[in-house]
C-alpha positions as CSV (number, residue, x, y, z in Angstrom):
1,X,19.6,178.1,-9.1
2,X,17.6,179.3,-12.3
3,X,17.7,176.3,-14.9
4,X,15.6,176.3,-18.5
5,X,15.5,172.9,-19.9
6,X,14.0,172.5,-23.5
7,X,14.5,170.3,-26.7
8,X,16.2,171.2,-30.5
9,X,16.7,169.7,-33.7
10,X,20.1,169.8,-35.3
11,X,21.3,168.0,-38.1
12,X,18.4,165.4,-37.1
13,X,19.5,164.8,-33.6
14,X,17.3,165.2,-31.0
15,X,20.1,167.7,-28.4
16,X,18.6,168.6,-24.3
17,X,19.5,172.6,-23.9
18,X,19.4,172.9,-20.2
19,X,20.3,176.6,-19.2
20,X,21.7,177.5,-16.1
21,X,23.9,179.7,-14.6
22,X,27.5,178.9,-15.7
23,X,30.4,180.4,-17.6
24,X,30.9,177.8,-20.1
25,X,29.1,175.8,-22.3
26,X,29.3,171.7,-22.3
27,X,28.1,169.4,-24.9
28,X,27.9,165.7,-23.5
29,X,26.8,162.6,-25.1
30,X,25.2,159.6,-22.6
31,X,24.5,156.0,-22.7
32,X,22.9,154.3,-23.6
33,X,21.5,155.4,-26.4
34,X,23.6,158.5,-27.4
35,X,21.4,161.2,-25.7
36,X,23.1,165.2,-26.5
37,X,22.7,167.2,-24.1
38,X,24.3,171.2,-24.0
39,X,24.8,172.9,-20.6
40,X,24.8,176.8,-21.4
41,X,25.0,179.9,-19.7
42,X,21.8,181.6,-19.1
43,X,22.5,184.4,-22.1
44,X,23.6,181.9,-24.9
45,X,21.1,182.0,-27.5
46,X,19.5,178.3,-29.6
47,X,21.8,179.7,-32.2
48,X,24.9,179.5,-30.9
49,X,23.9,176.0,-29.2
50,X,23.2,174.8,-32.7
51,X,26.4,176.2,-34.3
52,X,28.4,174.4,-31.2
53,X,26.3,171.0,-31.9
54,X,27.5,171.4,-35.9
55,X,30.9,171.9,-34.8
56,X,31.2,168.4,-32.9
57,X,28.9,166.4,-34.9
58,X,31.5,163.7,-36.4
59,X,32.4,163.6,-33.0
60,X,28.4,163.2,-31.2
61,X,27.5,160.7,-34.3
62,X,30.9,158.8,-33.5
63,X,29.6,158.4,-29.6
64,X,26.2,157.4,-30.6
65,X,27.5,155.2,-33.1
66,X,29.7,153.8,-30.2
67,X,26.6,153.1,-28.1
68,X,24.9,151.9,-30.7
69,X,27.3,149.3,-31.0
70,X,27.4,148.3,-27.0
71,X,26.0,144.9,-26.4
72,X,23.0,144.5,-24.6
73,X,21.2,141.5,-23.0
74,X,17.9,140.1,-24.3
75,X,15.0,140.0,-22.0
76,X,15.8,137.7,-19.0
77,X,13.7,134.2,-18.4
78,X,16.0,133.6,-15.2
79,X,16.5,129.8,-16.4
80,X,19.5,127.6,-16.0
81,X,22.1,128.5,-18.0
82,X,21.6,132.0,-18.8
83,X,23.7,134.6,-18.2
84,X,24.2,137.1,-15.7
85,X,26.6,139.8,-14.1
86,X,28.0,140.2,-10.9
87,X,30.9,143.0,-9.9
88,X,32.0,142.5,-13.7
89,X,32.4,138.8,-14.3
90,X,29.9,136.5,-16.3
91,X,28.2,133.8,-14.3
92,X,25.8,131.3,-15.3
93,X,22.7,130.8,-13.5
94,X,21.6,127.8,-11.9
95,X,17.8,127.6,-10.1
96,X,17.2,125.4,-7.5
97,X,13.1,124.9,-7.0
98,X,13.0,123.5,-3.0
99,X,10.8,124.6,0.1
100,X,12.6,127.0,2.3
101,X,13.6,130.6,2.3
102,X,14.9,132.5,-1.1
103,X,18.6,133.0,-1.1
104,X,21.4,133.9,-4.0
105,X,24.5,132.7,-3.8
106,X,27.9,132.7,-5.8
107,X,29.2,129.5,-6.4
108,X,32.7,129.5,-7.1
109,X,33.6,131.6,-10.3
110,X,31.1,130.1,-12.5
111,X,27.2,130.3,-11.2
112,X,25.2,131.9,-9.4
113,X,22.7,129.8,-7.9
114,X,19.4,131.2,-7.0
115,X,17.5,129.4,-4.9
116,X,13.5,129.3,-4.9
117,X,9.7,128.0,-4.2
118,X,8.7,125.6,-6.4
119,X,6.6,127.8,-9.2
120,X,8.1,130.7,-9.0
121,X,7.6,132.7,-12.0
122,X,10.1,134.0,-13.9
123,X,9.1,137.9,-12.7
124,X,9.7,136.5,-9.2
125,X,13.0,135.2,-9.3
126,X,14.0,138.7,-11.3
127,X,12.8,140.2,-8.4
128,X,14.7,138.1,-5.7
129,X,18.1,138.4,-7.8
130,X,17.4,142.6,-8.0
131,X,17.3,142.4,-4.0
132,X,20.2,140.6,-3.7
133,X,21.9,142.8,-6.3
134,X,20.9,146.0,-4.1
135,X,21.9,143.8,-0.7
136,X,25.3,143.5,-2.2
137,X,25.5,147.2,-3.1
138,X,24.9,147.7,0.5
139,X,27.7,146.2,1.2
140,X,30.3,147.5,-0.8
141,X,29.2,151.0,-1.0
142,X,30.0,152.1,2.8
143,X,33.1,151.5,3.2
144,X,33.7,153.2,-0.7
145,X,32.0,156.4,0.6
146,X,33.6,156.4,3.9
147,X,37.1,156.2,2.0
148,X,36.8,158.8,-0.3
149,X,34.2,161.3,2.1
150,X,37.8,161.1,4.3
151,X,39.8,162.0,1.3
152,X,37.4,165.0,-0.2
153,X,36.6,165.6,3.0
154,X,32.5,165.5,2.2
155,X,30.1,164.5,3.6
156,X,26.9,163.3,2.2
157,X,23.5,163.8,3.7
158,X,21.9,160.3,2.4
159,X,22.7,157.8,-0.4
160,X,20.5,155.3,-1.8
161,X,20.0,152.4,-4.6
162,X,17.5,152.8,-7.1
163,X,16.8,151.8,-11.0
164,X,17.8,154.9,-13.4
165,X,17.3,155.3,-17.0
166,X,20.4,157.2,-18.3
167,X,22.4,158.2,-15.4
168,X,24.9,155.8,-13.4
169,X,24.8,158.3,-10.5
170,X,23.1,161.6,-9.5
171,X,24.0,164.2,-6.9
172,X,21.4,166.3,-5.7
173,X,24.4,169.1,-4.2
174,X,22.2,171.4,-2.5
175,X,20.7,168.4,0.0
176,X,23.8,166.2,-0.6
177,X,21.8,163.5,-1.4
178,X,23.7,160.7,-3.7
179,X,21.6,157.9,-6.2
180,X,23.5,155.1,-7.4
181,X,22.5,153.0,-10.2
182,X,21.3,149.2,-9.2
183,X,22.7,148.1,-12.2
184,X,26.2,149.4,-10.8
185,X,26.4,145.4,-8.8
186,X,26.9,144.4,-12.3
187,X,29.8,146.2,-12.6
188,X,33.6,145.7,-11.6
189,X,34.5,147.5,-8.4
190,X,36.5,149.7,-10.2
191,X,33.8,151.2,-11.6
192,X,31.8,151.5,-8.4
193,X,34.6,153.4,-6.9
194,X,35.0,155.5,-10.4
195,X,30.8,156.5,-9.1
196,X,31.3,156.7,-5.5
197,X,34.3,159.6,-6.4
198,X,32.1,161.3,-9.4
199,X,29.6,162.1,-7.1
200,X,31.2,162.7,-4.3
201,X,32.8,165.9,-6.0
202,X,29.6,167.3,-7.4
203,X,29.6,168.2,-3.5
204,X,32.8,170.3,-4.4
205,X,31.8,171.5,-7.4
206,X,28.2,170.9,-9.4
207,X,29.2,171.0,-13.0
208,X,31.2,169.1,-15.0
209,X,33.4,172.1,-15.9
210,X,37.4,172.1,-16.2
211,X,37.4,172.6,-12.4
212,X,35.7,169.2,-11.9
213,X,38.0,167.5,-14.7
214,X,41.1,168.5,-12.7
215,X,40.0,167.4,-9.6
216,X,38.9,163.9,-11.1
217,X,42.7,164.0,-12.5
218,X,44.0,164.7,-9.1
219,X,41.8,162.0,-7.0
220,X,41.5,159.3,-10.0
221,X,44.4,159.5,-12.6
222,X,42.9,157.1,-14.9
223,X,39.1,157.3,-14.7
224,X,38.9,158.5,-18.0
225,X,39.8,154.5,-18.9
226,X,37.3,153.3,-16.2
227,X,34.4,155.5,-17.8
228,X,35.3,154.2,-20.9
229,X,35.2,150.7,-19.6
230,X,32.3,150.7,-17.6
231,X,30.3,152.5,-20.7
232,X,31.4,149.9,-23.0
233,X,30.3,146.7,-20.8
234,X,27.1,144.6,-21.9
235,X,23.8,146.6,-20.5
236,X,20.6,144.8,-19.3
237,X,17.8,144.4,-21.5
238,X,16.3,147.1,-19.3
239,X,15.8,151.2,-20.6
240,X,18.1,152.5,-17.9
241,X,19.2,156.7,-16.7
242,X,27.4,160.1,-16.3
C-alpha cells in the first residue's frame, strides 16, 4: 500500500501527515506527549489537513494538555522503598543482596521483592525486574490471544514483547505480526485485554476508521473507559511509543 509520511506546522504544533490510501481522513492525538497525527487520503492536499487541524484545535490542545498533566515516574535507583507497578497496583520494592540465583517475587499486596548478588548496580537490577516484567507478559498474554483469536476468529502470525516509544501496540496486518508494549505488565489486565482486542482487529480491518470503531463497540462495549484509563495511569520515567 502507497503511504507518504511528512511533517507541518499549524498553529505551532508540530502535526504527522501520513498519506495513504483511505476514504476518510483521521486526526489522532497520542501519549505521551500529545503527538497529532492526520491519516488522509492520497488526493487531500496540506491545505485541507491544516484547515481540519484548526478546526479541532481546542480539542488537540485539550488532549495534550491532558498528557501534559499525566504523572510520570522519576528515574528509577531500584532501592527499598521505591515504587513500582505490577498489572496496575503500586508496590513497594524491597532488595535482598544474597548469593544465589536472581529472582522477583510479589510478596503479598505490598512489595515486590527483588532478589540479587551482592553489588549489583542499580542498571542491573532494572534489567532483572524488565525480564521478569516481559516473563510475566508471557504468561498472561496466551491465553488473552487464544480467547479473543476464537472470538474474531484471527489468527496472528507471531507476537512479541518489546520497549516502544509512543505506541501500546502495533499490528503489522499484512504479515500478522502483533508488538506489545513491555510497559503493558504495568498495567491492569483490563487494559492488556483492551491491547490484545485492538490489535487483533487491525487483522479485520487496518485503520482506525468508523468500521473499526463499531467493531471495538461490538467486541468491547466500554473500551472507550479502559483507553481512557490506561492513558491516564502514571508512565515510567522512560520516552516510550494507540
Amino acid at each position: 500500500m502507497i503511504t507518504e509520511t511528512h511533517h507541518i506546522t499549524v498553529s505551532g504544533i508540530q502535526v504527522e501527515v501520513v498519506r495513504k490510501a483511505i476514504k476518510n481522513l483521521h486526526l489522532g492525538v497520542y501519549p505521551p506527549h500529545g503527538r497529532v497525527r492526520v491519516a488522509v487520503p492520497l488526493v487531500i492536499n496540506d491545505e485541507a489537513v491544516r484547515l481540519a487541524v484548526i478546526d479541532k484545535l481546542v480539542w488537540i490542545k485539550r488532549q495534550q494538555a491532558k498528557f501534559a498533566a499525566q504523572p510520570r515516574q522519576s528515574q528509577r535507583e531500584m532501592v527499598n522503598g521505591e515504587s513500582h507497578y505490577y498489572l496496575g497496583r503500586r508496590y513497594r520494592l524491597r532488595v535482598h543482596e544474597q548469593n544465589g540465583p536472581t529472582r522477583v517475587v510479589v510478596g503479598g499486596v505490598a512489595f515486590l521483592d527483588l532478589f540479587v548478588p551482592p553489588g549489583t548496580s542499580a542498571e542491573q537490577r532494572e534489567a532483572i525486574l524488565s525480564r521478569w516484567y516481559r516473563a510475566q507478559l508471557r504468561r498472561l498474554l496466551p491465553p488473552l490471544l487464544e480467547k479473543w483469536q476464537a472470538i474474531l476468529n484471527v489468527q496472528a502470525a507471531f507476537w512479541g514483547i518489546k520497549k516502544m516509544k509512543t505506541k501500546w501496540g502495533s499490528c503489522n496486518a499484512t504479515v500478522r505480526r502483533i508488538w506489545f508494549n513491555l510497559e503493558l505488565a504495568k498495567k491492569p489486565e483490563q487494559c492488556l485485554e483492551y491491547i490484545v482486542v485492538h490489535e487483533l482487529l487491525h487483522l479485520l480491518e487496518r485503520h482506525h476508521d468508523n468500521h473499526f470503531t463499531a467493531l471495538m463497540d461490538i467486541h468491547l462495549p466500554q473500551w472507550r473507559e479502559t483507553r481512557e484509563r490506561l492513558n491516564t495511569m502514571p508512565l515510567g520515567h522512560e520516552e516510550w511509543d494507540c
